[in-house]
MISE-894182 format. One record per residue (C-alpha): residue number from 0; residue in three letters; x negated, y, z negated. Coordinates in nm, 4 decimals, decimal comma, m for minus. Example, Ala and Ser with C-alpha at 12.3 -4.5 7.8 and 13.67 -1.06 7.14 Angstrom:
<sites>
(site 0; 'ALA'; (m1,2300; m0,4500; m0,7800))
(site 1; 'SER'; (m1,3670; m0,1060; m0,7140))
</sites>
This chain:
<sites>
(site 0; 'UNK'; (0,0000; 0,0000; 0,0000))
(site 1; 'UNK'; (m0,1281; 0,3408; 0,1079))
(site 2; 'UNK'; (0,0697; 0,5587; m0,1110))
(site 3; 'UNK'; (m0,1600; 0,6167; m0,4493))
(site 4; 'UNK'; (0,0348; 0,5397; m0,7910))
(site 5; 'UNK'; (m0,1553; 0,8461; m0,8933))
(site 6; 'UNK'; (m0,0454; 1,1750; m0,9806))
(site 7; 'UNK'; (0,2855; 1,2540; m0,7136))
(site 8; 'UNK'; (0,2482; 0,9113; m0,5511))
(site 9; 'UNK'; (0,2792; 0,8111; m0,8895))
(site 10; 'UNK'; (0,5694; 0,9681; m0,9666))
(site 11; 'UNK'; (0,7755; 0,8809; m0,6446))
(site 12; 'UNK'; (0,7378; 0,5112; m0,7148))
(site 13; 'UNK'; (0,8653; 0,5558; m1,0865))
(site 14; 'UNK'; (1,1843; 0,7558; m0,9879))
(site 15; 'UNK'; (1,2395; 0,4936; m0,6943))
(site 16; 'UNK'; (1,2021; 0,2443; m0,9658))
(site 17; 'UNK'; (1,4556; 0,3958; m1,2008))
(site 18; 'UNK'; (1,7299; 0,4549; m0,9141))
(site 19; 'UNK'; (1,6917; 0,1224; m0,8792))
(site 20; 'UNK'; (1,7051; 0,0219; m1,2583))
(site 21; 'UNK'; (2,0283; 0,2143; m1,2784))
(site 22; 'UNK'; (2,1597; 0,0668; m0,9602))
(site 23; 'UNK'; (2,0704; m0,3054; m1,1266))
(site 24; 'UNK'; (2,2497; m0,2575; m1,4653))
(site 25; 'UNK'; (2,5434; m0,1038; m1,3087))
(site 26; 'UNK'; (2,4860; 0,2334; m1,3846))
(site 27; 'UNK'; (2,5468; 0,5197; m1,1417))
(site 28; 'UNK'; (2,2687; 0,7205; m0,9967))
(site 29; 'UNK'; (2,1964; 1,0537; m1,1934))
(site 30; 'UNK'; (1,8706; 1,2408; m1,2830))
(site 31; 'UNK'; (1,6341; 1,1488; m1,5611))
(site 32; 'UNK'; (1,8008; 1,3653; m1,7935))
(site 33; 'UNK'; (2,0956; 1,1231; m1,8211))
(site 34; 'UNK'; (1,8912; 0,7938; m1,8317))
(site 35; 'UNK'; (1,8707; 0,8017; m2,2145))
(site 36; 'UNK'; (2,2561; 0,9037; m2,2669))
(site 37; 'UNK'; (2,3327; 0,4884; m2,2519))
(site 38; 'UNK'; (2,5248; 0,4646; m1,9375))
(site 39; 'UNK'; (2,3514; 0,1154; m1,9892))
(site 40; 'UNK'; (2,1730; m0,1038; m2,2332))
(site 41; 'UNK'; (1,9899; m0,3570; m2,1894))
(site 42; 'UNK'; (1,9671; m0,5965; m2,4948))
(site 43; 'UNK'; (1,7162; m0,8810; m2,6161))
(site 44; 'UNK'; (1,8574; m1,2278; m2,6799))
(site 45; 'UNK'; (1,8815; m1,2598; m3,0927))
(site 46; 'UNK'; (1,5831; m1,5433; m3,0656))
(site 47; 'UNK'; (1,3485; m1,2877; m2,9218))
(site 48; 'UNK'; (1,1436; m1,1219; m3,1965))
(site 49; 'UNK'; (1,1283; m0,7703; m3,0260))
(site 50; 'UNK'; (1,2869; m0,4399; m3,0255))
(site 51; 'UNK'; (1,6784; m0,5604; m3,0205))
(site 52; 'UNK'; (1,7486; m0,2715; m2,7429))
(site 53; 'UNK'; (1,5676; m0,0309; m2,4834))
(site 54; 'UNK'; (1,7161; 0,2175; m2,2531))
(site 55; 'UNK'; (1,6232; 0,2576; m1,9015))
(site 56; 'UNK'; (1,3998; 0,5453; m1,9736))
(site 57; 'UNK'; (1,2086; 0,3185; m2,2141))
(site 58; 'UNK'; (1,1686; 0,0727; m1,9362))
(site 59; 'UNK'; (1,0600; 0,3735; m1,6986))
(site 60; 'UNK'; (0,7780; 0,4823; m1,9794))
(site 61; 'UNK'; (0,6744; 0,0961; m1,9642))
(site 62; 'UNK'; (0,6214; 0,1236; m1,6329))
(site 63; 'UNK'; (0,4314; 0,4063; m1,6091))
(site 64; 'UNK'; (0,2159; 0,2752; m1,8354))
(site 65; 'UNK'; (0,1588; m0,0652; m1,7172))
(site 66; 'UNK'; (0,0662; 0,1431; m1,3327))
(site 67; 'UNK'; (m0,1981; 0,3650; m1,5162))
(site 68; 'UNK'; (m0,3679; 0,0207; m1,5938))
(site 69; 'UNK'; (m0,3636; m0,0735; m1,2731))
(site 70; 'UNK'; (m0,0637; m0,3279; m1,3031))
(site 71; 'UNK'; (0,2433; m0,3362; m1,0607))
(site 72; 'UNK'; (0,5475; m0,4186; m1,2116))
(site 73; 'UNK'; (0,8780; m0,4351; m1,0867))
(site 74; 'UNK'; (1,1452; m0,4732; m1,3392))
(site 75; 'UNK'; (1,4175; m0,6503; m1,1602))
(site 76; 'UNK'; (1,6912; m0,8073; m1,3477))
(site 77; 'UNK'; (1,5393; m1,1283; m1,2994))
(site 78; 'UNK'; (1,2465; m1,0523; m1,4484))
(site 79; 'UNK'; (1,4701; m0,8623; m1,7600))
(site 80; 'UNK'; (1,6435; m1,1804; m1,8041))
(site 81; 'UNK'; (1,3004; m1,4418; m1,7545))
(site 82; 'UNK'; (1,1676; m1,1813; m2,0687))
(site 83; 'UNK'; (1,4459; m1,2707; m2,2725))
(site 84; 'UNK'; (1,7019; m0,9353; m2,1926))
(site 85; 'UNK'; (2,0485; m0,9446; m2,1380))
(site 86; 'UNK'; (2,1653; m0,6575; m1,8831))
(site 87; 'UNK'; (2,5208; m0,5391; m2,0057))
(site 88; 'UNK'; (2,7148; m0,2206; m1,8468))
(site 89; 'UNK'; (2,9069; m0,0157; m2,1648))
(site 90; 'UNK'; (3,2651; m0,0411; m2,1249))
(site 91; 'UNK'; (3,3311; 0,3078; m2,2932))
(site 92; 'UNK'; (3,2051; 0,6066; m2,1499))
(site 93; 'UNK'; (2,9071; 0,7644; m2,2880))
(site 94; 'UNK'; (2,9797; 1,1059; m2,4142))
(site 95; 'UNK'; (2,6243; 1,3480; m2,3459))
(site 96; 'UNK'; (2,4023; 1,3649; m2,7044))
(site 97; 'UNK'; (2,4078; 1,7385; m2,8782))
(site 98; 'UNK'; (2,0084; 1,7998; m2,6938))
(site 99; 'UNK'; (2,1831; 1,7301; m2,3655))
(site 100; 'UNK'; (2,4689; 1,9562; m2,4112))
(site 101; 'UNK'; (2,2110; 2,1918; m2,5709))
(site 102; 'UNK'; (2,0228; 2,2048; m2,2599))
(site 103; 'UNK'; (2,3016; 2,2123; m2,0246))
(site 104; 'UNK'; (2,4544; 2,5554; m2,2348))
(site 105; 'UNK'; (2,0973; 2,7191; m2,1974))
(site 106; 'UNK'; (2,0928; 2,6703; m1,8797))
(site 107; 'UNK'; (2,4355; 2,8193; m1,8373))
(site 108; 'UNK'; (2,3410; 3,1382; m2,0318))
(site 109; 'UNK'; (2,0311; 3,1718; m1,8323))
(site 110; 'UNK'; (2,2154; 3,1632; m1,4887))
(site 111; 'UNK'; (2,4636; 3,4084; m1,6214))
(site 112; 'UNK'; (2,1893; 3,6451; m1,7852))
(site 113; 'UNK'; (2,0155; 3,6063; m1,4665))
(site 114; 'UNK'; (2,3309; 3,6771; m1,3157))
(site 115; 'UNK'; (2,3933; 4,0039; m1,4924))
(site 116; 'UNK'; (2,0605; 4,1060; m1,4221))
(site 117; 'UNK'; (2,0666; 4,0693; m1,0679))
(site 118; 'UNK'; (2,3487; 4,2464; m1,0264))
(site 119; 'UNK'; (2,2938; 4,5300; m1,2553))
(site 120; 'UNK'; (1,9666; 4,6414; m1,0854))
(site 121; 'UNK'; (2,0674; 4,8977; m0,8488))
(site 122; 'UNK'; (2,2746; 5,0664; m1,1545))
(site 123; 'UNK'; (2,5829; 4,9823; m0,9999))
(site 124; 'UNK'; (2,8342; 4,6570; m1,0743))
(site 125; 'UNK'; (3,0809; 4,5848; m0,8079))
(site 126; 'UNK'; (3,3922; 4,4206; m0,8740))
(site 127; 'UNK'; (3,2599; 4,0883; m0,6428))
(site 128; 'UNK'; (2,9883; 4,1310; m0,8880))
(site 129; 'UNK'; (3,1883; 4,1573; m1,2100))
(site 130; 'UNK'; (3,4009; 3,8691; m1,1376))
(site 131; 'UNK'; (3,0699; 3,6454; m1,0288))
(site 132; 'UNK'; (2,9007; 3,7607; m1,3875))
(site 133; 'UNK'; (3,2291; 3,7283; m1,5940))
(site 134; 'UNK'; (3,2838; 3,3467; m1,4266))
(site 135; 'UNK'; (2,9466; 3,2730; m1,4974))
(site 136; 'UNK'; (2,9388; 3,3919; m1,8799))
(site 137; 'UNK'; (3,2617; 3,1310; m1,9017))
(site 138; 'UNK'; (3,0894; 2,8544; m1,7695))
(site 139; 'UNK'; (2,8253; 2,9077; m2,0558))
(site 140; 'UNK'; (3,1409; 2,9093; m2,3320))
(site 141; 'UNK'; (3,2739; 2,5613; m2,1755))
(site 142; 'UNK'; (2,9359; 2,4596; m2,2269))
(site 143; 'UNK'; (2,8754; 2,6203; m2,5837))
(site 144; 'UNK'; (3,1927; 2,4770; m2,6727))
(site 145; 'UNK'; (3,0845; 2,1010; m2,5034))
(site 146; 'UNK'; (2,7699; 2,1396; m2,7313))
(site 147; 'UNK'; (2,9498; 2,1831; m3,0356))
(site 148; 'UNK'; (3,1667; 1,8905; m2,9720))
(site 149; 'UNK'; (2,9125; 1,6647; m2,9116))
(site 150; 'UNK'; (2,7353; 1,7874; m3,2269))
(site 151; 'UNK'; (2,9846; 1,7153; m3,4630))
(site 152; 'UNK'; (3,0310; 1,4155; m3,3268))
(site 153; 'UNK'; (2,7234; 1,3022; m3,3755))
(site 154; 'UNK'; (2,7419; 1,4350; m3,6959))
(site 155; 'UNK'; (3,0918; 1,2457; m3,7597))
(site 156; 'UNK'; (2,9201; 0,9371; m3,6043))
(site 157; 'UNK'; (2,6002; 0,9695; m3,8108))
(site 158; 'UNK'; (2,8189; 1,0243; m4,2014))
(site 159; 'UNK'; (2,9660; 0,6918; m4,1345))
(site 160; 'UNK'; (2,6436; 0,5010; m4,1586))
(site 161; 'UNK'; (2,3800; 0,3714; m4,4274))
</sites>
């Protein structure tokens, strides 16, 4: 193989590797961000005296690891299931974790600071302008409001245990 597993070579072949992780365990394709959020599991077999579950991003950071050493792995779900994993899709939807929504309501704010910005350098605010910087600013309150949720939640989630 030409293409180098080093530095953007590298990184190609570990995001062509996850899309096809997430296409294995049933999962849809999204970006890294959401590999984490448990759209899937995959779980070890009770008898195997390891970690009982990883996420795909864990399996992603294996990789990458095993290529720096020079090894080329392909985690197929054969392979999953010859090391003792089960692959299972979650029945439930995953709702996003509070640093997710976090992330997603900065972003918001940014756009719609940037937004503002943008439209307030030549001293002058149009109405097209108003209505682009008021929708934006509303997008960043769903998204306040979606990281709140998602925080007490996890708060709710979190009281319940130990």
């Amino acid at each position: 193989m030409s293409n180098s597993r080093t530095g953007y070579g590298r990184k190609v072949w570990i995001c062509r590797q996850t899309r096809e992780l997430i296409k294995a365990f049933g999962g849809q394709e999204c970006t890294a961000a959401y590999l984490d959020l448990g759209l899937t599991t995959v779980k070890k077999w009770p008898d195997v005296n390891e970690a009982g579950n990883i996420t795909l991003m864990s399996l992603v950071k294996l990789e990458e690891e095993l290529v720096s050493i020079g090894s080329d792995p392909v985690f197929t779900l054969e392979h999953l299931r010859a090391l003792g994993y089960v692959a299972t899709k979650l029945d439930a939807p995953t709702s996003k974790v509070p640093a997710a929504c976090a992330l997603d309501m900065v972003r918001a704010a940014c756009d719609a600071i940037k937004a503002a910005t943008e439209a307030a350098a030549d001293w002058e605010i149009t109405p097209a302008e108003h209505n682009r910087i008021v929708g934006m600013f509303e997008v960043a309150q769903r998204e306040y409001a979606k990281y709140l949720s998602a925080y007490k939640a996890s708060i709710s989630d979190g009281a319940g245990e130990g």
